[in-house]
C-alpha positions, 0 to 999 in steps of 0.5 A, a space after each residue: 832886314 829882320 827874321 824869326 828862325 827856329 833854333 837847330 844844330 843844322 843850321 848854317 854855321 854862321 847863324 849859330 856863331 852868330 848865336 853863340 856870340 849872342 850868348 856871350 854877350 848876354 851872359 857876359 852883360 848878366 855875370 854868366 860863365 858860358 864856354 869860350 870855345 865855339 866847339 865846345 858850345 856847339 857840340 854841347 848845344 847838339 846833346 841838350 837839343 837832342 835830350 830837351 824835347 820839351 824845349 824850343 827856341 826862335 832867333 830873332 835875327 837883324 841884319 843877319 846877326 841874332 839879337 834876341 831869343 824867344 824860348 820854351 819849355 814845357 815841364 809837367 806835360 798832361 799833369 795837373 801841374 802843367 807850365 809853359 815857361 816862356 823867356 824872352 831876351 835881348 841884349 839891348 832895349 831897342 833890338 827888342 823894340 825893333 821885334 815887337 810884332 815878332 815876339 808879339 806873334 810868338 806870345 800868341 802862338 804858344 800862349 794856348 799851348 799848355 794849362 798855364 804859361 808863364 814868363 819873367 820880364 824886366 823890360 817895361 815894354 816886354 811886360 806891356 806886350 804879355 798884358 795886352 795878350 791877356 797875361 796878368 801880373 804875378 810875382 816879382 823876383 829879386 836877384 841878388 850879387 854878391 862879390 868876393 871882396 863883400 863876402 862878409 867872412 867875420 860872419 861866415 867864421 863865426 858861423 862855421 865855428 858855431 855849428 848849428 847842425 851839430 847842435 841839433 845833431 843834424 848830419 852834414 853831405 857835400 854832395 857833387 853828385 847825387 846818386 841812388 835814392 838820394 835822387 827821390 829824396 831831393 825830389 820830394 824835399 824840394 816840392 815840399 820847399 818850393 810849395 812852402 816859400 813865402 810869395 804873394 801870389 800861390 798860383 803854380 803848384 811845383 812838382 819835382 819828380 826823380 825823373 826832373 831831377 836825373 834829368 837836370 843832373 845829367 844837362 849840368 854833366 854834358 854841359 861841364 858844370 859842377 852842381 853841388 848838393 848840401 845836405 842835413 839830415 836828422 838822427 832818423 836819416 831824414 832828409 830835412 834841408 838843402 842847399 845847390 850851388 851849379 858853376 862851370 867846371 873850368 876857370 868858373 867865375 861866378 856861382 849859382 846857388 838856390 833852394 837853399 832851405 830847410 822843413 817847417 819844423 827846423 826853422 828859425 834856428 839860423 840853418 839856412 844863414 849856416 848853410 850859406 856860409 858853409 857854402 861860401 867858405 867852401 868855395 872861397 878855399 877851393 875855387 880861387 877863381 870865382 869872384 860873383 855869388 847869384 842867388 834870388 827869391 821872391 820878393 814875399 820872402 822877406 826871411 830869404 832876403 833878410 838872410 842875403 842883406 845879411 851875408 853881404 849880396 846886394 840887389 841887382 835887378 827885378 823880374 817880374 812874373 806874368 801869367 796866362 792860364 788857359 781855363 
C-alpha cells in the first residue's frame, strides 16, 4: 500500500517518526549530521516549516513507512531570476521505481509553477522521468569527500606558513556570525561569484539578496549549525573573497563547505587553495570530532576541481542538472 502526504507538523506522530527515520538514514547513507533526538528534530522541523513559506514537501509513503521525498522551494518569486528547485530522494533504488507514477504526477503538477524549474538526479531512471516531461540536460556536478586521515596537512603547513594574503596585504575574518553590513557585502560577492563560476550551460542567473542571506543564517541558528565565514578584504575595506563552512554545533562529524572564491582581479594567486587550507587547519585544531569535509563544483570548473585533487578530496558521486523553462 502506497500514499503520497503533504508534510506537516501535525501530522500523526507516527508518520513524522517514520519521516525522521527516513532522514537518518539518508543522511547517514550521504555522510550528513542530522540530530539524534526526535524532539529536537521535530521542534526544529516545526520553526523552518513556519519560516519556509516558499518550501513544500510530499512523503512518499509504503507500507506505512516514508521512503522517499519529493520537495520544493521557490527562491526569487516574480523576479526575473525566478527558480523552482525540485529535489527528489530516496534511500534506495527500487523504492523509487515503486513510485514512479507518484513522482511522475508530482513533476507535472509543479513543473508550471515558476519561470523556470530545475532538479539535480543521480538516479538513471529519475532522470528519465524529468525527460519525458519535457526537462532538458543542463549541468553535471561533482561532489567531493575528503577524510580526515587524507587531509594533505604537509600542504596545508606549508600554505598557512606561506601567507598569500599577507602578501597582497589582503585582511583576513573568521566570521561565526554575520553581522550588519557585512550581510550586504556577502550578498553582493556571492552573485558576482556564483554568475562568475565556469560551467557549461549559463542558463540560471543567481541573485542573492541581503533578504536571502538573513534568512539562511537564521535557519543554521534554529537548526544548531555552526556557519562560519572567511573573509579577504583588500587595503580599500573591500570585500574580495569568501569561504563558508556549516556543521552542526555538537559532537559534528562532517563539514560542508562551498563558495569558496575570490573576484576576477585576485585570481591566480593560489587564494583559494589558501583559503582552504586555512579552513581545515582551523577545523582540525579545534573540532576534533569532525572526520568528512564536503565540498562540490561544476564539472566545467576545472580550476575548482584542480584545487580539491590537490588538497586531497576524492569524487564521490555526480549529479546531474535538468531543467524545465516555461516560456
Amino acid at each position: 500500500m502506497k500514499s503520497v502526504i503533504p508534510l506537516s507538523i501535525d501530522l500523526d506522530n507516527s508518520i513524522l517518526l517514520s519521516y525522521y527515520n527516513f532522514k537518518k538514514a539518508f543522511n547517514q547513507k550521504h555522510s550528513i549530521d542530522i540530530s539524534n533526538d526526535y524532539n529536537s528534530f521535530k521542534k526544529g522541523l516545526d520553526s523552518f516549516l513556519q519560516t519556509s513559506p516558499n518550501f513544500n514537501s510530499n512523503l512518499l509513503i509504503k507500507n506505512g513507512e516514508v521512503v522517499g521525498t519529493f520537495n520544493t522551494l521557490l527562491l526569487n518569486k516574480d523576479l526575473p531570476e525566478e527558480i523552482l528547485d525540485t529535489i527528489v530522494s530516496f534511500i534506495d533504488d527500487d523504492s523509487f521505481l515503486y513510485f514512479i507514477p507518484e513522482v511522475t504526477t508530482l513533476i507535472n503538477r509543479w513543473k508550471f509553477s515558476a519561470k523556470k524549474i530545475k532538479t539535480n538526479v543521480v538516479n538513471k531512471e529519475l532522470k528519465n522521468s524529468f525527460k519525458k516531461e519535457g526537462f532538458r540536460e543542463a549541468n553535471i556536478s561533482i561532489y567531493f569527500h575528503l577524510k580526515r586521515n587524507n587531509i594533505n596537512n604537509k600542504l596545508i603547513r606549508h600554505l598557512i606558513e606561506e601567507n598569500i594574503p599577507q602578501q597582497q596585504n589582503l585582511d583576513v575574518e573568521l566570521n561565526k556570525e554575520l553581522k550588519g553590513n557585512e550581510i550586504n557585502e556577502v550578498a553582493h560577492l556571492m552573485t558576482t561569484l556564483l554568475n562568475d563560476i565556469l560551467r557549461f550551460d549559463n542558463h540560471e542567473v543567481f541573485n542573492q539578496t541581503p533578504e536571502r542571506i538573513q534568512r539562511v543564517v537564521e535557519q543554521h541558528k534554529r537548526s544548531n549549525n555552526n556557519s562560519f565565514h572567511l573573509l579577504l578584504r583588500n587595503k580599500e575595506n573591500e570585500l574580495i573573497g569568501i569561504s563558508i563552512i556549516v556543521f552542526k554545533k555538537e559532537n559534528p562529524t562532517s563539514v560542508n563547505q562551498f563558495m569558496t572564491g575570490v573576484l576576477k582581479e585576485y585570481r591566480g594567486l593560489g587564494l583559494p587553495t589558501w583559503m582552504k587550507a586555512y579552513m581545515y587547519d582551523y577545523l582540525q585544531k579545534n573540532y576534533p570530532t569532525i572526520e568528512l569535509i564536503k565540498t562540490d563544483c561544476f564539472s566545467g570548473n576545472t580550476p575548482m576541481i584542480h584545487i580539491n585533487k590537490k588538497m586531497g578530496f576524492e569524487e564521490a558521486y555526480r549529479t546531474t542538472e535538468m531543467v524545465y523553462e516555461n516560456n
